[in-house]
N, C-alpha and C positions, 0 to 999 in steps of 0.2 A: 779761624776754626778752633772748635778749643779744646782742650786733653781730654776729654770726655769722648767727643766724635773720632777724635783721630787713634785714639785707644780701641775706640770699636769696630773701627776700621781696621786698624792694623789685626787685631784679633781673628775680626769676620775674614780680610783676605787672608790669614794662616792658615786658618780651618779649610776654605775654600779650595786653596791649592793645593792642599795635605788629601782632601777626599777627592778630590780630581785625579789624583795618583801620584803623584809625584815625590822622588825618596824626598826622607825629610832634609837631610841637607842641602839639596838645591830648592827646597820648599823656603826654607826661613831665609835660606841664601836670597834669592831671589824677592820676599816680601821684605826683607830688610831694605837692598840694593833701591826696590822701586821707590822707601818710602823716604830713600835718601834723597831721589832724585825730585819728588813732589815738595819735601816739608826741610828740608837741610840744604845749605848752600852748596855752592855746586860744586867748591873746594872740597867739599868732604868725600866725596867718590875718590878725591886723587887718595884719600890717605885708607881706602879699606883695603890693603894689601897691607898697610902698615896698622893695623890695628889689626889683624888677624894675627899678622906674626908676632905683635906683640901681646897678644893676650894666649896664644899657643908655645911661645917658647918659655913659660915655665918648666921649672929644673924639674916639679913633680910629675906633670906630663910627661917628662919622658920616660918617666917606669912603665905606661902602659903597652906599649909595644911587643917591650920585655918582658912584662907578665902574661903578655899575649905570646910571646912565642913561646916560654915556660910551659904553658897550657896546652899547647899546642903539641909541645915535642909528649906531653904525658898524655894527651886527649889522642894523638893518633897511633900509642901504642896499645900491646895490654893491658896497659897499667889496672886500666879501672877495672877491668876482668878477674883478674887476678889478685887486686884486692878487695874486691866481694867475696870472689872464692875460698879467700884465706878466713874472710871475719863468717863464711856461714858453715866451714869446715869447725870453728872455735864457739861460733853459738849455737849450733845446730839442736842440742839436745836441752835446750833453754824454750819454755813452750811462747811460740810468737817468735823464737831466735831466729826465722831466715826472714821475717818483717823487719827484725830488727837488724839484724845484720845488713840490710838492703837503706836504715837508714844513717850509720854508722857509717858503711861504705861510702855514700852520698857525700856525709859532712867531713869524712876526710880525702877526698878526690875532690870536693870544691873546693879544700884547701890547697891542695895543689895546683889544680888550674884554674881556680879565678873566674868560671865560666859558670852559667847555669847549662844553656844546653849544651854543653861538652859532658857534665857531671849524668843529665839525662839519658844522654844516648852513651858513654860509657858503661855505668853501671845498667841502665834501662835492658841494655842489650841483653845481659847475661842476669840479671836479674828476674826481668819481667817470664821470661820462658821456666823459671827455674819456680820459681810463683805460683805459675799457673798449671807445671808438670803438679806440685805440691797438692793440686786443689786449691790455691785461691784464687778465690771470686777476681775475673780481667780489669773490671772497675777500680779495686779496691788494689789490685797490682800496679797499674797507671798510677793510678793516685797517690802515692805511696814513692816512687821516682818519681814523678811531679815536683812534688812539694820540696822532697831533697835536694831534687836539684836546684831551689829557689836560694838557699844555704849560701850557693857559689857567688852570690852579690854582697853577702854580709861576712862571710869568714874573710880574712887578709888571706891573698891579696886583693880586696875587691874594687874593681876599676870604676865601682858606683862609688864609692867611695873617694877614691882619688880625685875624680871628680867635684864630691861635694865638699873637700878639702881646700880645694880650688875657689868654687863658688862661694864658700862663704868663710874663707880666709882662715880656717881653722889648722889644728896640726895634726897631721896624718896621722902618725903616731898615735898621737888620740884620740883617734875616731878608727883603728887599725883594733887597739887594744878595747874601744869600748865596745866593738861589737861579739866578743868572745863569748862574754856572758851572756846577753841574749841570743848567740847561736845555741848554745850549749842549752838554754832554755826550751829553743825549739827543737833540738835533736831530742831533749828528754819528753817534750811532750807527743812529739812525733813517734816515739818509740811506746811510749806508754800508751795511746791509743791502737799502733799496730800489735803490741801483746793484748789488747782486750778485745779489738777487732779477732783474735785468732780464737780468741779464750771461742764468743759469741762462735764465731763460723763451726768451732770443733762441737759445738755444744746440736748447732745444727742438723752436723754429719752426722755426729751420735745419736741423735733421735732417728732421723732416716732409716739409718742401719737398724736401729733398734726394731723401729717399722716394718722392716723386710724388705727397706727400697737397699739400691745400691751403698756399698763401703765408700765413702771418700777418700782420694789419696789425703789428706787432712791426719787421718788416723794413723796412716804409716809410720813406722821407727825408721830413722837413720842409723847407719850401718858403717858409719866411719867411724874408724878405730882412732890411736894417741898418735902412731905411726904416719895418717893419711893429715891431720892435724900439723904435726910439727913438718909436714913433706911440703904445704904452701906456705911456709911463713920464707925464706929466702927470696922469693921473685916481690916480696911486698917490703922486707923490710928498708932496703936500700932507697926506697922513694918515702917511708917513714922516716927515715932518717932527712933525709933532703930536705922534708918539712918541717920538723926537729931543727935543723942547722940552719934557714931561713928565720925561724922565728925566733933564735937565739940572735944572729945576726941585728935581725933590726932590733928587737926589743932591748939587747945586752948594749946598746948603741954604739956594738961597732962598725958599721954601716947606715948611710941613708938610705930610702925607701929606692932610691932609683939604682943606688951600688946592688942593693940586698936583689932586684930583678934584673939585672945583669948577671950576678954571681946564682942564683936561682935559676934562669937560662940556661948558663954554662952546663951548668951540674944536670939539669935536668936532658941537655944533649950528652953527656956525657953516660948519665945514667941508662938511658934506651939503645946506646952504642954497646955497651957493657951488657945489660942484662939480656936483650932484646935484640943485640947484632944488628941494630939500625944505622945505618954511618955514610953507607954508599950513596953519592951525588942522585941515582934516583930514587931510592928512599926518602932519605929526606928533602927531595923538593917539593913533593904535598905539603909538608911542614912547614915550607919557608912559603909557599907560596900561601896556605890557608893566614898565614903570621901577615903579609904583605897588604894581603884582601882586607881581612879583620882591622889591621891598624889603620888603612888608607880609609876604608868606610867610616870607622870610631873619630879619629882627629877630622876627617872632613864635616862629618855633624861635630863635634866639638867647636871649630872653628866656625862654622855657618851661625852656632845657637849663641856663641859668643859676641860676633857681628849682630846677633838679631838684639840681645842681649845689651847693646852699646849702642846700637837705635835706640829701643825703648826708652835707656836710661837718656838720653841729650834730646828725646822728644815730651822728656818726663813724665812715660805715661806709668812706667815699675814708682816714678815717686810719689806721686800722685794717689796709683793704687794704695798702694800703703799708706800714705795719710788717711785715704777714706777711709781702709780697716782699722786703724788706729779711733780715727774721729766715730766708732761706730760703739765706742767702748764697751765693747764685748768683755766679761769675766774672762781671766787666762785660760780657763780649761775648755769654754765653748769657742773661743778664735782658736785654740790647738785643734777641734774636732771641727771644726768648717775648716780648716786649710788640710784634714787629712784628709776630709770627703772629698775635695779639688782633685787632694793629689790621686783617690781612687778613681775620680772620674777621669783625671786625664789619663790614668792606668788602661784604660779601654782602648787606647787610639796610639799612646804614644810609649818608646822604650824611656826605661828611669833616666839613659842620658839627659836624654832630650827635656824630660818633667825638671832634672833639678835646675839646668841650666837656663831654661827659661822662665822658671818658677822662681830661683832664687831672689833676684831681684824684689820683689814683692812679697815673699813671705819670711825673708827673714829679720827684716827690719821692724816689724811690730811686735815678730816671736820675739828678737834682742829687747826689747822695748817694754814685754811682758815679763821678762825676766829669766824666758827659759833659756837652758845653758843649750848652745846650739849643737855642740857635740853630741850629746842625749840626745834633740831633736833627730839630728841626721840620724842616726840607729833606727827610732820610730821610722823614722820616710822611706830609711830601706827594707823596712819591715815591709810595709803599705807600699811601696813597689814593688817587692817579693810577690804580692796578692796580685799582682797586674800582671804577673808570668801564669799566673794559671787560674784566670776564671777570665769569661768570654768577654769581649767575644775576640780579642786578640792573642789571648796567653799564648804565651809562643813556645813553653815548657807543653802545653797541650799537643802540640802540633809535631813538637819533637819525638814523642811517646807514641801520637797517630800513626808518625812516620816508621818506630822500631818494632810497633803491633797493630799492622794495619787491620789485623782482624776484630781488634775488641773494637765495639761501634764508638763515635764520639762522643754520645749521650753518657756511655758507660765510663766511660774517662772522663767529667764532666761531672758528673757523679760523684766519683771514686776522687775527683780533687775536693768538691764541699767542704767535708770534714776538716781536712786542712785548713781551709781558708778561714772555716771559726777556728780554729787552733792558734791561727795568725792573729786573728782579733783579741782572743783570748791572752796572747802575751804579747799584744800593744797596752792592754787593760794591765797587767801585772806591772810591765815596764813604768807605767803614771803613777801606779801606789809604791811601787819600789823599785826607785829610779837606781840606787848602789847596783844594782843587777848590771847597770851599763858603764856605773859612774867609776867602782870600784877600784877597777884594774888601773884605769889612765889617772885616778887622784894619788895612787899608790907607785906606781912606776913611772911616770912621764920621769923622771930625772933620769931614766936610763932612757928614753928615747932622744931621737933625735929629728 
C-alpha cells in the first residue's frame, strides 16, 4: 500500500471518529493504536507507553499544570471583577472608556491566567451587564469579551505556546517574549475600534433624542468622583504586582519557565488567601479540582496527538506530506497563506492543542525550508488560532459569552465577534510587513532569558 493511501486513510479515519463523537484524545488515541496494529510490527505496541512518557516528560510540559492552577486560583476569584472595575472607574470619563476598559481588563487577566475562557467569563461576567446597563448594543458587548478573551492564548503564560515550543523545538522564552508585541497590537486595535464603535452608537443616540424618540443611557455622565477611583485600585494592585514579579522572574532569567509557574502558583494562592480570605480546605477544592480536570484532559490530548504524531512520522506520511509541499514550489508567501488557510480550516473542528500538534509535523519543515523564522511563525498561528475561538461554528469563546448572557441571541454574538475577526486578519497582514512587531523583543533580550 503506499503513503499516499495510508495518509488518507489515516486522515479519513481521524475525521471519522472525531465526528462520531468521540473526545479528541481517545480519537487520535485510538486511530494511532489501530494503525500501529495494521502497518507497524507488533513490537511497537509494547513500546507506546514508552513513547508517550517519553515524549510527555519534557521539563517544559511541566509548567502547564502550574499555569493551569495559577489561573485557576485568579479565574475562580474576584480577581477579574475587580479588575474591570478598577480600569472603568480610571477610564470612565475617556469617550469609548468602559469598551475600552473591558479590553484592557481582558489582556491583563489573560495574563494572569493563561486562559481564554477564564478571561471570558471573568471579565464577561461583570463586563457584559455593565455594557449593556450603558446602552450598548448585546452584540457589540459579546463581541468585544470574545475577542479579549482570545488574548489569553498569545500573552505568557500561554499553554498554546508551550506547546508549540515543544513541537517545533524552539525556546519558550522566545516565543513568550515574541508575542508581547503582537498582543499589545491587538489590544490597541481592539481598543481603537471599540472608541469609534462608541463614537458611531453615541452619534446614533444623539440623533434619536434629537428626533424626539427616547435618551439613550449612551449619553449619560458618570458620576464617580477621584475618591471612588483611588477606593479600587487596592484589591487590583497586588495581582498586578504578581504579574509584574512573574515577568521579571522569567525574562530577568532568574527562573525557568517551569520555576516562574510554580513560583506564580504559589503567589497566586497565596494572593486570594490574603485579599479574598480564600484558604479553607473547601474553598479551595473547586480550584484544585477545576486544576486536576483541566491538566488530566490537556496532557491526555497532549500525549494522545503526540503518539498520533510518532505514527505519522514512522509511517512517513508528515514526511512525505512535506516533500509534496516542498516539490510544489510555491513562492514563500503563497505556501505561508495555504498552510494558514489549513490551520483556519482545522480552527472549525479542532482546539489549537490539538492543530499544532498534529500539524506540526508537516508544516514546519517546508516553512524551516522557506526560510521563515519559526518563532514569528508560531505568533502568526496563534493569531489564526485565536480566530478559531470565535467564529463558527465551534468558537468556544462564543459559547462562553452564550453562557454569561443567555439573553442576547447567537446571531447577535456572532455578529458582534466579525469585526474582530478582520481585526485579526488585519494584524496577520501587519505582522508579514513588519515582522520587528514580533521579532523585536526575543532579538533584544533572549540573553536574559532562559
Amino acid at each position: 500500500m503506499t503513503v499516499l493511501t495510508i495518509g488518507l486513510l489515516y486522515g479519513g479515519a481521524t475525521i471519522a471518529v472525531m465526528l462520531a463523537g468521540v473526545p479528541i484524545a481517545f480519537a487520535l488515541g485510538a486511530v494511532a493504536t489501530t494503525f500501529m496494529l495494521l502497518f507497524m510490527p507488533p513490537a511497537a505496541l509494547d513500546t507506546v507507553t514508552q513513547n508517550v512518557y517519553e515524549e510527555m516528560s519534557s521539563i517544559t510540559l511541566l509548567s502547564i499544570p502550574l499555569f493551569i492552577l495559577k489561573g485557576a486560583a485568579i479565574g475562580r476569584s474576584r480577581a477579574g471583577q475587580d479588575l474591570y472595575s478598577a480600569l472603568h472607574a480610571w477610564m470612565s470619563r475617556v469617550p469609548g472608556g468602559l469598551g475600552i476598559a473591558n479590553v484592557f481588563a481582558c489582556a491583563l487577566f489573560a495574563a494572569m491566567a493563561g486562559s481564554s475562557p477564564a478571561t471570558c467569563s471573568a471579565i464577561g461576567s461583570a463586563g457584559i451587564p455593565e455594557m449593556r446597563r450603558r446602552g450598548y448594543p448585546g452584540g457589540f458587548a459579546a463581541g468585544l469579551i470574545a475577542a479579549g478573551g482570545t488574548l489569553g492564548i498569545l500573552l505568557p503564560p500561554s499553554i498554546t505556546m508551550i506547546l508549540y515550543a515543544v513541537a517545533s523545538e524552539q525556546s519558550l522564552g522566545k516565543l513568550f517574549l515574541a508575542g508581547i508585541g503582537p498582543a499589545l497590537l491587538l489590544v490597541g486595535l481592539f481598543a481603537g475600534y471599540a472608541a469609534w464603535r462608541y463614537g458611531y452608537e453615541t452619534r446614533r443616540a444623539q440623533a434619536v433624542a434629537a428626533g424626539g424618540g427616547a435618551s439613550s443611557a449612551l449619553l449619560e455622565e458618570d458620576n464617580l468622583t477621584l475618591r471612588d477611583r483611588f477606593a479600587a485600585l487596592p484589591r487590583v494592585l497586588p495581582f498586578v504586582l504578581l504579574l509584574t514579579g512573574v515577568m521579571v522572574a522569567l525574562y530577568g532569567g532568574y527562573a525557568t519557565p517551569s520555576e516562574t509557574a510554580g513560583l506564580g502558583a504559589i503567589l497566586a494562592l497565596v494572593l486570594i488567601a490574603v485579599v479574598y480570605n480564600t484558604w479553607r480546605p473547601r474553598q479551595l477544592q473547586p480550584i484544585m479540582v477545576n486544576t486536576l480536570r483541566e491538566s488530566t484532559m490537556l496532557m491526555m490530548i497532549i500525549g494522545m496527538s503526540l503518539l498520533y504524531s510518532y505514527v505519522m512520522s514512522y509511517l512517513t506520511i508528515s514526511q512525505s506530506a512535506a516533500a509534496w509541499i516542498v516539490s510544489m514550489h510555491l513562492s514563500r508567501w503563497l505556501l505561508l497563506a495555504a498552510i494558514l488557510v489549513l490551520v483556519v480550516v482545522l480552527g472549525f473542528f479542532l482546539p489549537p492543542v490539538s492543530i499544532i500538534l498534529m500539524t506540526a509535523p508537516i508544516i514546519l519543515p517546508p516553512l524551516r525550508a522557506a526560510g521563515f523564522d519559526l518563532v514569528w511563525f508560531g505568533v502568526i498561528m496563534t493569531i489564526v488560532m485565536e480566530m478559531g475561538l470565535i467564529h463558527p461554528p465551534v468558537g468556544l469563546n462564543i459559547f462562553v459569552i452564550k453562557n454569561i448572557a443567555p439573553d442576547i441571541p447567537l446571531s447577535d454574538v456572532i455578529w458582534g465577534v466579525l469585526p474582530f475577526v478582520g481585526l485579526m486578519m488585519l494584524a496577520v497582514v501587519v505582522l508579514c510587513f513588519l515582522p520587528d512587531i514580533a521579532n523585536w523583543l526575543p532579538n533584544h533580550l533572549i540573553k536574559g532569558t532562559r
